[in-house]
N, C-alpha and C positions, 0 to 999 in steps of 0.2 A: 504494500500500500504506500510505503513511503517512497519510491521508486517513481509509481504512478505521481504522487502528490510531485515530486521536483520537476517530472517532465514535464507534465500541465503548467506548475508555475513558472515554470523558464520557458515554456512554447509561447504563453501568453505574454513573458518580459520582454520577449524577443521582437512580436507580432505590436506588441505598444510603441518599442523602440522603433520600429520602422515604419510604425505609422505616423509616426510623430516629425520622421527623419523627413519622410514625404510629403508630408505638411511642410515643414521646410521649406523644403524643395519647390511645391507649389506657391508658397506667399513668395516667394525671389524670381520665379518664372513671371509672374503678374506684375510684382514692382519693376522689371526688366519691358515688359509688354507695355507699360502706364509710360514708364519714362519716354522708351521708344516713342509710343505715340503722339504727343505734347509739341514737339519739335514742328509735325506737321501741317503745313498752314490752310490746308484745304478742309474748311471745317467738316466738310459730309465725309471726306476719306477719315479726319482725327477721330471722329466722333465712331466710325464704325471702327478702328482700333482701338479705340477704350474698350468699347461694347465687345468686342472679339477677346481683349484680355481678360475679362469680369466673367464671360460664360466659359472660357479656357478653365478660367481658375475653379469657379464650379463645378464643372463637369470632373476636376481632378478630384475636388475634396468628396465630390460625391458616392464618385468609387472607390476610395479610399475609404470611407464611411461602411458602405456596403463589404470590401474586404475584411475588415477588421469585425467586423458585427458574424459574418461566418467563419473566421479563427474562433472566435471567441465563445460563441456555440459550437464550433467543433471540439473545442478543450475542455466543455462542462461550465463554462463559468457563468452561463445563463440558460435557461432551462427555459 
């Protein structure tokens, strides 16, 4: 049992740590995609690269959301 108990809790330390990493990852990709597009003086092109960095970054955290929510049911920690 205790065997079971460290793999579970080091699969899910592991599955936080990298979800947390990607997050990361995603808030720098967005502040890189916002900077980017600021420069541009053509308001209708700026405006649809904002809008393009904001559902990027969405779309990332949101299957990162969904990832982490089936580790995490798959290690028992939610039932």
């Amino acid at each position: 049992m205790k065997d079971a108990l460290e793999k579970r809790e080091d699969a899910l330390k592991t599955a936080r740590e990298n979800y947390f990493s990607k997050i990361r990852k995603a808030y720098e990709e967005r502040k890189i995609a916002l900077s980017n597009s600021w420069p541009i003086e053509n308001n209708k092109e700026r405006n649809k690269a904002v809008q393009n960095a904001w559902l990027n970054f969405r779309k990332a955290v949101k299957a990162l959301g969904l990832n982490i929510k089936k580790l995490i049911i798959k290690y028992g920690a939610i039932r």
